[in-house]
BAFI-674200 format. One record per atom (N, C-alpha, C, O): x, y, z; atom name; residue number from 0. Coordinates in steps of 0.05 Angstrom, whole numbers. Layout:
<atoms>
<<X Y Z> CA NUM>
...
</atoms>
This chain:
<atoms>
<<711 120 -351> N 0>
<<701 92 -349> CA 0>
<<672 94 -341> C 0>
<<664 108 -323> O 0>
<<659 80 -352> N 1>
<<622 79 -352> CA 1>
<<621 58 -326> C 1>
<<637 40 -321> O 1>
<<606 63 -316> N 2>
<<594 38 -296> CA 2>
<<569 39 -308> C 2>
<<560 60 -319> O 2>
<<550 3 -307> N 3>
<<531 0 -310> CA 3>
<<509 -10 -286> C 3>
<<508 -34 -278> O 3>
<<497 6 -280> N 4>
<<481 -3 -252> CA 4>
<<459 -24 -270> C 4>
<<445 -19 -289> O 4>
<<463 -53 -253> N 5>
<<436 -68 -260> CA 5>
<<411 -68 -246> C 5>
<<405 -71 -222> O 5>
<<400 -66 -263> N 6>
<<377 -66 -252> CA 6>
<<346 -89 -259> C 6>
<<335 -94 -280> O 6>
<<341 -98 -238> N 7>
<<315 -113 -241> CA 7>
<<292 -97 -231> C 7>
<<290 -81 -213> O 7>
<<266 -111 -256> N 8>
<<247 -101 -247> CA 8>
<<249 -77 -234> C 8>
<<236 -73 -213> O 8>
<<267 -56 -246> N 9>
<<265 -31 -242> CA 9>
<<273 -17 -221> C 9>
<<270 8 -220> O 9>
<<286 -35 -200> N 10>
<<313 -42 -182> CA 10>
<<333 -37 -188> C 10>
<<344 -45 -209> O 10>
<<347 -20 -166> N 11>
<<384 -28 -164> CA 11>
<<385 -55 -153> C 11>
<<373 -61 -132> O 11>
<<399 -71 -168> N 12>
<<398 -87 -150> CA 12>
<<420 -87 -125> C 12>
<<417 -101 -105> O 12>
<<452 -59 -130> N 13>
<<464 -63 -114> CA 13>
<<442 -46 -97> C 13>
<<436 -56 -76> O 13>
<<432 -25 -103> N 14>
<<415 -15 -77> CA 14>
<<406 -30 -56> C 14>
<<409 -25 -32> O 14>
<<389 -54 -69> N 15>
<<376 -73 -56> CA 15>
<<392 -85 -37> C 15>
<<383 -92 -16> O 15>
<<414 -89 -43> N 16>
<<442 -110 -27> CA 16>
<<451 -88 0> C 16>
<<455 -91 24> O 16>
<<451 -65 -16> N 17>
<<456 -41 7> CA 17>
<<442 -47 32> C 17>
<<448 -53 54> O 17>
<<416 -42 18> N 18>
<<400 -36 45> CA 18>
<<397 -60 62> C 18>
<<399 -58 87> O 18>
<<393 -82 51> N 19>
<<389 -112 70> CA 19>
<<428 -109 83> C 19>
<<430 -114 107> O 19>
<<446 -104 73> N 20>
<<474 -106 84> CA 20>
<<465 -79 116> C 20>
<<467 -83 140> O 20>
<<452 -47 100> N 21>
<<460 -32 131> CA 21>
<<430 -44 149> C 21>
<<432 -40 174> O 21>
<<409 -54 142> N 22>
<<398 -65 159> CA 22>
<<405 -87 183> C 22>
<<398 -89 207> O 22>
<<420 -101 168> N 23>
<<432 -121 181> CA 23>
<<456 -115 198> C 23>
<<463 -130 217> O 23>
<<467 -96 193> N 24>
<<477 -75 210> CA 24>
<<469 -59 237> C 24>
<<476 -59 260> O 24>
<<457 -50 225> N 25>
<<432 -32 250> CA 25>
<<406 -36 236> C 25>
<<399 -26 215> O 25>
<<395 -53 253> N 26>
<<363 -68 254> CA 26>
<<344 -30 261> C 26>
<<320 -28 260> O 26>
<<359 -10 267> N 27>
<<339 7 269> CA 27>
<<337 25 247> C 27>
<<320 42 245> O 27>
<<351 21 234> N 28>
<<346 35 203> CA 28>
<<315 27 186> C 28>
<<299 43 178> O 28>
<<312 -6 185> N 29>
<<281 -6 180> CA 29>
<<255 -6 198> C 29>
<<236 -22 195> O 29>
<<256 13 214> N 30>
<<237 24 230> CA 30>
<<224 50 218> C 30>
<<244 65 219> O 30>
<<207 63 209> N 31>
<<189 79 199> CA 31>
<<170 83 209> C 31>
<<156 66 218> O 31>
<<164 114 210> N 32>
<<135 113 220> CA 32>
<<125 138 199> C 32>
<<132 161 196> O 32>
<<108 122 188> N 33>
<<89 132 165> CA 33>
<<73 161 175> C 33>
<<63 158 198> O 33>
<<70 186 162> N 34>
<<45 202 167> CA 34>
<<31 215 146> C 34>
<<43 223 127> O 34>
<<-1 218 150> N 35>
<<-16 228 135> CA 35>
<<-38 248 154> C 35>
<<-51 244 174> O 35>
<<-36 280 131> N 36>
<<-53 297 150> CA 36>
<<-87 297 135> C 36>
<<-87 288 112> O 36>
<<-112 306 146> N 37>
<<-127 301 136> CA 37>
<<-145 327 146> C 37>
<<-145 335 169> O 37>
<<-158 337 126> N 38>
<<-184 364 131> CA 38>
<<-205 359 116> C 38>
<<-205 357 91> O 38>
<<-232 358 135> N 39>
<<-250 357 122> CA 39>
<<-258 381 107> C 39>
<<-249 403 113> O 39>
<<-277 377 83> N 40>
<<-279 401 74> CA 40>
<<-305 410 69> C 40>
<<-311 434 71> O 40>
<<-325 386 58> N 41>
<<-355 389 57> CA 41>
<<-367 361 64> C 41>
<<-350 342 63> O 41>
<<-392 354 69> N 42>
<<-403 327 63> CA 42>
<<-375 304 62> C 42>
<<-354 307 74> O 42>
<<-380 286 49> N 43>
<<-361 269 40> CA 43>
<<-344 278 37> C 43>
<<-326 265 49> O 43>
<<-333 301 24> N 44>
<<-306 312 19> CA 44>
<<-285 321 33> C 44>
<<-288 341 46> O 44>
<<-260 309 33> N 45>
<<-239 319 49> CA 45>
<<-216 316 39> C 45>
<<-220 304 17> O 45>
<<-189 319 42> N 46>
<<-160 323 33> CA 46>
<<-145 313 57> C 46>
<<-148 319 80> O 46>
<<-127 295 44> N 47>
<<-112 282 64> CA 47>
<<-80 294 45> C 47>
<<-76 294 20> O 47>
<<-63 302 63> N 48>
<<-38 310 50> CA 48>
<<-13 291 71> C 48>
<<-13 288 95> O 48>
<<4 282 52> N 49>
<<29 267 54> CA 49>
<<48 278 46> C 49>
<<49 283 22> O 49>
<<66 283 61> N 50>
<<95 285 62> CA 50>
<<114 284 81> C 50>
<<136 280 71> O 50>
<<114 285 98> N 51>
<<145 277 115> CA 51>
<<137 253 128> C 51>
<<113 248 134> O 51>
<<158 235 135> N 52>
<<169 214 150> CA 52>
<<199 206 163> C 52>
<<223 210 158> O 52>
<<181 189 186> N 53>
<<212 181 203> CA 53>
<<213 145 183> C 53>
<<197 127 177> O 53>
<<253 151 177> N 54>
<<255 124 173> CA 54>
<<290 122 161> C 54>
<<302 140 149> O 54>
<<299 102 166> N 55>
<<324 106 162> CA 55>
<<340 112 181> C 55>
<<363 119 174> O 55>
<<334 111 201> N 56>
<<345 130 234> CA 56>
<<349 162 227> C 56>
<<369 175 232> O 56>
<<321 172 211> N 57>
<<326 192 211> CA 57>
<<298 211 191> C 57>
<<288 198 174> O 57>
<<287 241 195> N 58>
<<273 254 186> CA 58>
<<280 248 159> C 58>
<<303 243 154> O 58>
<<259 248 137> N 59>
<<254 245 111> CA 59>
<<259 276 95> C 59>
<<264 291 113> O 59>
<<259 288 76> N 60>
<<270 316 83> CA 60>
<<256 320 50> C 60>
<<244 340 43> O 60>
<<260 298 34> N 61>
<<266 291 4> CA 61>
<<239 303 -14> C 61>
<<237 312 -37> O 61>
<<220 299 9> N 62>
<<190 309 -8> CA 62>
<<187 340 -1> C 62>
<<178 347 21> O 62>
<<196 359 -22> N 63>
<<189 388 -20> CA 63>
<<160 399 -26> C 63>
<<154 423 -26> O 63>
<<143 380 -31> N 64>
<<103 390 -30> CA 64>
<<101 361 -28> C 64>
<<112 341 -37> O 64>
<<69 370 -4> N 65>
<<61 343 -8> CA 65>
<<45 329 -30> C 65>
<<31 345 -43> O 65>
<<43 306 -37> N 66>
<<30 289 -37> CA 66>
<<0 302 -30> C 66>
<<-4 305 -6> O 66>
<<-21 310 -49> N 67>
<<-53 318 -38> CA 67>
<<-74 294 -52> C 67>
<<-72 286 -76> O 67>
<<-90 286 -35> N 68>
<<-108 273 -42> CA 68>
<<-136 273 -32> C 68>
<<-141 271 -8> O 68>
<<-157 276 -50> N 69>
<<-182 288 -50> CA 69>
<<-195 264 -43> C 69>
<<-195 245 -58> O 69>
<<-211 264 -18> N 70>
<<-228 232 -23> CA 70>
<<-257 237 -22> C 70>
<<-260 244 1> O 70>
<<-274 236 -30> N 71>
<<-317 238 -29> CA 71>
<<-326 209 -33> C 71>
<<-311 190 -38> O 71>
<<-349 209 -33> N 72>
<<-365 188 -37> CA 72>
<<-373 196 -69> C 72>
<<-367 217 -80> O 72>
<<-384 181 -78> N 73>
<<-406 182 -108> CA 73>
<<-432 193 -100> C 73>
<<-438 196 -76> O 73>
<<-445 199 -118> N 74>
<<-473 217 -107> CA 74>
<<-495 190 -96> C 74>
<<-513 195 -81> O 74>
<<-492 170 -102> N 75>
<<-509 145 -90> CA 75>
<<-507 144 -67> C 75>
<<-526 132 -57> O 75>
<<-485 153 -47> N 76>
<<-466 153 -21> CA 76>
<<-469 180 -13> C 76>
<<-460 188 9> O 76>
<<-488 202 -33> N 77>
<<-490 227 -17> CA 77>
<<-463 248 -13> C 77>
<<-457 262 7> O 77>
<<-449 244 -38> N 78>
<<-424 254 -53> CA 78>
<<-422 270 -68> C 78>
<<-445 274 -78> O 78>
<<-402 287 -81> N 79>
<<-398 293 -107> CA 79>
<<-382 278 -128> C 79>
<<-383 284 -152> O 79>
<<-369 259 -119> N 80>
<<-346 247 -131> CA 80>
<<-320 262 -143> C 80>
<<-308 260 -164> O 80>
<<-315 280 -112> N 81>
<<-295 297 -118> CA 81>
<<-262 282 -117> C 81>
<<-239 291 -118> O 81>
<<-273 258 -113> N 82>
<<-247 244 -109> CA 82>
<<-257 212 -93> C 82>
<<-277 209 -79> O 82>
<<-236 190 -99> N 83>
<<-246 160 -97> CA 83>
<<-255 162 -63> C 83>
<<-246 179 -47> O 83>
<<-275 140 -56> N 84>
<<-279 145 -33> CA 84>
<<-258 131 -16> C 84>
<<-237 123 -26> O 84>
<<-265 128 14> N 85>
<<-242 121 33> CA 85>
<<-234 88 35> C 85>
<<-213 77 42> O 85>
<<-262 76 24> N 86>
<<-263 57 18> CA 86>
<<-238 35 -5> C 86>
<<-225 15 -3> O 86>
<<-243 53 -22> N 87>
<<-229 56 -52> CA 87>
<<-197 52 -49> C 87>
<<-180 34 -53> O 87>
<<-196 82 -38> N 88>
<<-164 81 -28> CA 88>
<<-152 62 -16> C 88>
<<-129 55 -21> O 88>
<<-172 52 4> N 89>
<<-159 26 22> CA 89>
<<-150 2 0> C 89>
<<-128 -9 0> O 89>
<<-171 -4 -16> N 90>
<<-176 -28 -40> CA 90>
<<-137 -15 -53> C 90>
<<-118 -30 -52> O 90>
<<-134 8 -61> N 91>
<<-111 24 -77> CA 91>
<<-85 15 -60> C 91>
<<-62 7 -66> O 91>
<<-97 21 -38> N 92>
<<-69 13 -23> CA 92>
<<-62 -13 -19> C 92>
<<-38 -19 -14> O 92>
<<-80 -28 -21> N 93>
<<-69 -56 -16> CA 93>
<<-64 -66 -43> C 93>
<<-45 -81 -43> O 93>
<<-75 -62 -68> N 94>
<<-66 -70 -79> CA 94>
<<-34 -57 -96> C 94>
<<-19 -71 -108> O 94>
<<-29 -26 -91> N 95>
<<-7 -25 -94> CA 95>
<<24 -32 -83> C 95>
<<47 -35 -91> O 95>
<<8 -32 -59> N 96>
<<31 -46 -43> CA 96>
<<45 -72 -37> C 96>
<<68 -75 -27> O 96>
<<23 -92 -48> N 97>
<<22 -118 -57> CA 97>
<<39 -125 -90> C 97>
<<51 -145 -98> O 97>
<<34 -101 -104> N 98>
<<47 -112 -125> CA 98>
<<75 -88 -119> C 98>
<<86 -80 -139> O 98>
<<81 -81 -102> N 99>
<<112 -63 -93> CA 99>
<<127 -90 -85> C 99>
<<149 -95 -92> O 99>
<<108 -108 -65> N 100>
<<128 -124 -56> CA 100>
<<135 -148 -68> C 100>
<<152 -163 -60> O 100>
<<121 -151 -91> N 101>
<<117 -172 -111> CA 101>
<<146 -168 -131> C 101>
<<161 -187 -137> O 101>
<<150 -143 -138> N 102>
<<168 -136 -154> CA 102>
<<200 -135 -139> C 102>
<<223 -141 -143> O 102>
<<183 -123 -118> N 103>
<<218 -111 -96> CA 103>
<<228 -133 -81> C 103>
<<245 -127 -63> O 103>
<<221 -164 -83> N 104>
<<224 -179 -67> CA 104>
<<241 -201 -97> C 104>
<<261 -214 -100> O 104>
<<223 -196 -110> N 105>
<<227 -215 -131> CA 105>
<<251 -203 -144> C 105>
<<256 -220 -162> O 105>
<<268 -182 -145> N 106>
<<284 -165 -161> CA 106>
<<306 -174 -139> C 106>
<<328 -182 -148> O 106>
<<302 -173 -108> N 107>
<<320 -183 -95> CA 107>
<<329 -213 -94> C 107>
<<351 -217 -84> O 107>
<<317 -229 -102> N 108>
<<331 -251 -112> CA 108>
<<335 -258 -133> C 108>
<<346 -278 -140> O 108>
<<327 -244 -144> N 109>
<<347 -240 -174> CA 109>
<<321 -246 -198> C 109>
<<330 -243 -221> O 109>
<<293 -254 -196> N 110>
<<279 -257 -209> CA 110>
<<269 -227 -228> C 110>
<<261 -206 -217> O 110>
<<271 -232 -259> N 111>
<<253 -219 -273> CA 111>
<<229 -225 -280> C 111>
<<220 -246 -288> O 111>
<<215 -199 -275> N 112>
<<187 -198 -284> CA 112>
<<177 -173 -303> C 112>
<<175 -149 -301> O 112>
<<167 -203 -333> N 113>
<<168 -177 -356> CA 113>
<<140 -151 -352> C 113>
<<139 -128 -361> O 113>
<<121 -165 -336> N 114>
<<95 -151 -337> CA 114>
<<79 -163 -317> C 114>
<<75 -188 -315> O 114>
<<67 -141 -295> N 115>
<<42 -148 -276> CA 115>
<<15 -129 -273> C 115>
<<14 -106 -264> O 115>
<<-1 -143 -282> N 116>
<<-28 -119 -275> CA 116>
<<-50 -133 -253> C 116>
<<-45 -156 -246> O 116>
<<-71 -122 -243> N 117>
<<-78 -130 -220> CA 117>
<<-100 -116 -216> C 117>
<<-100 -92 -220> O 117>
<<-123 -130 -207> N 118>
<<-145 -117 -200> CA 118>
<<-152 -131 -170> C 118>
<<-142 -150 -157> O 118>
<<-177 -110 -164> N 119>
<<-185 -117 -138> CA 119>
<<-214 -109 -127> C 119>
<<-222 -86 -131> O 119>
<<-227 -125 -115> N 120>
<<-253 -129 -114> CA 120>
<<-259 -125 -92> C 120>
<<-245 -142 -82> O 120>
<<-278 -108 -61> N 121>
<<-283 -110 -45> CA 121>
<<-308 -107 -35> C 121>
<<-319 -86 -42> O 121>
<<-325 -125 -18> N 122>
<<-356 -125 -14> CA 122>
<<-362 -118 11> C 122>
<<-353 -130 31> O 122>
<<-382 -95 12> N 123>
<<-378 -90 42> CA 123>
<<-414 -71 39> C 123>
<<-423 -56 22> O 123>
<<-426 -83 69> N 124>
<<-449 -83 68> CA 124>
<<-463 -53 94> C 124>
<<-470 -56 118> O 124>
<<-463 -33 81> N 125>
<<-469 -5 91> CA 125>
<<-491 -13 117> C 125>
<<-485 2 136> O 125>
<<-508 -26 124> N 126>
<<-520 -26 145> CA 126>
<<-508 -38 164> C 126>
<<-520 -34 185> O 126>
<<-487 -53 168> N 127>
<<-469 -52 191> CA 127>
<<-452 -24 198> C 127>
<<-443 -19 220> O 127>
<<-448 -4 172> N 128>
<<-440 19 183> CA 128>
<<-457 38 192> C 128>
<<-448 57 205> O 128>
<<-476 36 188> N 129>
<<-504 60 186> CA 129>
<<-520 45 213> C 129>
<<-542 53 222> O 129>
<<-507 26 224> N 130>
<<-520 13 249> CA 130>
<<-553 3 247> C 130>
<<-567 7 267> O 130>
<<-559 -4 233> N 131>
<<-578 -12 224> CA 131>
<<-584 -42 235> C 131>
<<-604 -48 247> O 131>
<<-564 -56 228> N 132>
<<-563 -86 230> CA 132>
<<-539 -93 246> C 132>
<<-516 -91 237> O 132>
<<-546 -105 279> N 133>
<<-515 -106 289> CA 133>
<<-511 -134 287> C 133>
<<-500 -147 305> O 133>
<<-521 -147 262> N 134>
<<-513 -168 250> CA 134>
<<-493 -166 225> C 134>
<<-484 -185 212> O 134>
<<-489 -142 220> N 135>
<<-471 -148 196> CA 135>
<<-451 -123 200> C 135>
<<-450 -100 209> O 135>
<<-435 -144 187> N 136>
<<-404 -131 206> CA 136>
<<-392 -101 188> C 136>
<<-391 -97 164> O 136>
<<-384 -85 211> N 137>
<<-383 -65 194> CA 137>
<<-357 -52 170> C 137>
<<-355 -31 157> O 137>
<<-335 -78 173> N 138>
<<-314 -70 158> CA 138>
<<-319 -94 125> C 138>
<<-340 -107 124> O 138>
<<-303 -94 107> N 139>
<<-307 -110 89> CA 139>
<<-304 -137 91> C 139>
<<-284 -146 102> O 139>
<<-324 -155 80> N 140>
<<-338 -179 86> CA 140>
<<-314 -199 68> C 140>
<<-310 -222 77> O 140>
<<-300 -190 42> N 141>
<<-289 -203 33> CA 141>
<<-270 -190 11> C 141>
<<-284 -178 -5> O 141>
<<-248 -188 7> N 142>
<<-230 -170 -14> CA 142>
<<-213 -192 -31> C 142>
<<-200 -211 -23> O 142>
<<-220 -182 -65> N 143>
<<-209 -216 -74> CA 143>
<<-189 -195 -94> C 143>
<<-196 -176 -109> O 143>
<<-166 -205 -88> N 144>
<<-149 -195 -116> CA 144>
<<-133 -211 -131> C 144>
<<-122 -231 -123> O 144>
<<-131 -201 -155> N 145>
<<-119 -219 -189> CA 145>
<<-97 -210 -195> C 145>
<<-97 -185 -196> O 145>
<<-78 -221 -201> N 146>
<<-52 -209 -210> CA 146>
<<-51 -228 -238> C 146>
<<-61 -251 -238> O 146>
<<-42 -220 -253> N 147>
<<-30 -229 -277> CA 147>
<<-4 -224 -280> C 147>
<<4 -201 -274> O 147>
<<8 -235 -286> N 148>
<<40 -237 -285> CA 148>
<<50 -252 -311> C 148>
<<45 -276 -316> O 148>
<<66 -234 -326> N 149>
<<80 -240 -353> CA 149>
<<108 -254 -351> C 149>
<<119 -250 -330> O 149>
<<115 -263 -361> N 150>
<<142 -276 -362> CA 150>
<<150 -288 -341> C 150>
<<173 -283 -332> O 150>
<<131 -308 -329> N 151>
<<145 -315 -315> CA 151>
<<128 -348 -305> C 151>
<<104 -348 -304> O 151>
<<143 -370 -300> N 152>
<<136 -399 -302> CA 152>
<<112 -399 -268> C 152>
<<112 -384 -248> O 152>
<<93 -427 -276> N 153>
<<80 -429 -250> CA 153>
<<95 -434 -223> C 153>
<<82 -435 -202> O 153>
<<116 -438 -224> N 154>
<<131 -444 -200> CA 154>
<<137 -412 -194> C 154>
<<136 -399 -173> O 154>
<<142 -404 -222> N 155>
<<156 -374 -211> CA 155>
<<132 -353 -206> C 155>
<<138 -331 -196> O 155>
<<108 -358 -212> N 156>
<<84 -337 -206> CA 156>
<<79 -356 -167> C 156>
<<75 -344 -146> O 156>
<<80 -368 -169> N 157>
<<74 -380 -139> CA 157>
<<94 -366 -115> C 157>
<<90 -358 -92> O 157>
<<114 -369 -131> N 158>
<<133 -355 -111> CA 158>
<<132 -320 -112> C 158>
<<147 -306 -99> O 158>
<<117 -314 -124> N 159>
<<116 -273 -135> CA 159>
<<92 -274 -114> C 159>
<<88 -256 -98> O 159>
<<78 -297 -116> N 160>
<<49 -287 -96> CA 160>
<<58 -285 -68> C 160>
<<49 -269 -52> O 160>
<<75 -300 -65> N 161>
<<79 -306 -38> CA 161>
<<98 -282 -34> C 161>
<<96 -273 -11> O 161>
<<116 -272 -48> N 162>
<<115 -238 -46> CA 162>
<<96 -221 -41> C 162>
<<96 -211 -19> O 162>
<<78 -214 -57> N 163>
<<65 -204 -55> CA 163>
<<48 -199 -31> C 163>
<<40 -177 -24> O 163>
<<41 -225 -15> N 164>
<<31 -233 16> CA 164>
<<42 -221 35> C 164>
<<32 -223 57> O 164>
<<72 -200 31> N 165>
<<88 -205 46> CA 165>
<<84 -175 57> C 165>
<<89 -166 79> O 165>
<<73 -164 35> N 166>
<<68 -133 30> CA 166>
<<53 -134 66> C 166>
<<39 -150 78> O 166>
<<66 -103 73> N 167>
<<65 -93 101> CA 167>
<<32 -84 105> C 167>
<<20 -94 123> O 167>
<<18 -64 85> N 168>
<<-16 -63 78> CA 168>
<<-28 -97 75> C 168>
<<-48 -103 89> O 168>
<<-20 -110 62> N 169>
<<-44 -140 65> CA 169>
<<-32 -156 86> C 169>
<<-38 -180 84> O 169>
<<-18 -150 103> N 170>
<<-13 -164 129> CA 170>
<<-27 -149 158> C 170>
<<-35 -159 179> O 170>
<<-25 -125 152> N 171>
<<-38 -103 165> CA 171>
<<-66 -103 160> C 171>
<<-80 -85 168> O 171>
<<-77 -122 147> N 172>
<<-110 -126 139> CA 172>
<<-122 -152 160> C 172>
<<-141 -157 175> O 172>
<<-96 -168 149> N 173>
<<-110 -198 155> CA 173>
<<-91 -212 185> C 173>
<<-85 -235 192> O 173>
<<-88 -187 195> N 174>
<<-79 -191 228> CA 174>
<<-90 -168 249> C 174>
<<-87 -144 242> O 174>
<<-98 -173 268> N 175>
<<-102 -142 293> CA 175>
<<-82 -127 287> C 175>
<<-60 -137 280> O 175>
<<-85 -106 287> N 176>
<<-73 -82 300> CA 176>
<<-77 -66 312> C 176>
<<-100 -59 308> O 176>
<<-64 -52 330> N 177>
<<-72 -35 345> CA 177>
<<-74 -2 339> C 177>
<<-56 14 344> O 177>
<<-97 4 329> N 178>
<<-100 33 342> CA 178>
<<-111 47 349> C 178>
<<-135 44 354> O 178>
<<-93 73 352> N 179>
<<-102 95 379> CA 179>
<<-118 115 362> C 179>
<<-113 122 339> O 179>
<<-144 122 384> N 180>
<<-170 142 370> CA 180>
<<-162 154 391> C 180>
<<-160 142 412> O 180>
<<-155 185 389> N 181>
<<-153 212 403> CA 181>
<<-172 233 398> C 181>
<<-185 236 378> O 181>
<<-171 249 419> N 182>
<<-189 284 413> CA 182>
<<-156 305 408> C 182>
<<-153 311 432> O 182>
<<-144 312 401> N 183>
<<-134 337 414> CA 183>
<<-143 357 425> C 183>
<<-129 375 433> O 183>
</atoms>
């Protein structure tokens, strides 16, 4: 006998039922704590490597190499462009994570979505980092992003955005957080 797992937007959806059912169970299963290692290597250039995490009430085990990522500036920035700068990645992460929650939110209540692409724009003015001007602030001044969204009505793209908002990176932008700067 065949079983057919359904799936939305590229979802189990019983997966999805799983995990909100053992969360709701034990509230400490969605607790995570994310890590990333990082070595500089020249100028601009350095490698940040990912792989293990706590989450699930429990060590992550699943990723056997990490995850490597090269980040530099462009040569305008006094770079090689051995890889996007740190800047960039930030712009990458929010916007991937925004359209993760756009899909994984929207798949949990049962909405399909035939197609999403998405860009993202961020303006940010180097002499508040270079201390030049302690008039201008030194993180990004404004970050605008576009989603386009296929198959799906304006009631139903209003409600994907508001997924999307929900994403843990663009809430982690546009609230304090706290963190800790160490020496070892």
């Amino acid at each position: 006998m065949e079983t057919t797992v359904k799936m939305i937007n590229g979802f189990s959806a019983e997966g999805i039922m799983n995990t909100v059912t053992a969360i709701q169970g034990n509230p400490e299963i969605a607790k995570f704590e994310l890590r990333a290692k990082n070595n500089w290597i020249s100028g601009g250039h350095n490698r940040s490597y990912i792989q293990g995490f706590y989450g699930a009430c429990q060590e992550d085990t699943s990723r056997e190499t990490p995850f490597v990522y090269d980040n530099d500036e462009p040569p305008v920035l006094l770079g090689e462009n051995k890889g996007a700068n740190p800047g960039e990645v930030l712009l990458h992460g929010l916007l991937a994570c925004m359209t993760t929650a756009m899909v994984l939110l929207a798949a949990g209540k049962g909405i399909e979505v035939s197609g999403v692409s998405s860009s993202i724009e961020g303006d940010i003015d180097l002499q508040g980092f270079l201390g030049m001007d302690p008039g201008v602030q030194k993180e990004f001044s404004q970050i605008r992003v576009k989603f386009n969204i296929e198959g799906a009505s304006d009631e139903e793209k209003e409600q994907l955005l508001n997924f999307a908002k929900q994403s843990p990176v663009f809430n982690t932008l546009i609230n304090p957080v706290d963190v800790q700067v160490s020496v070892q």
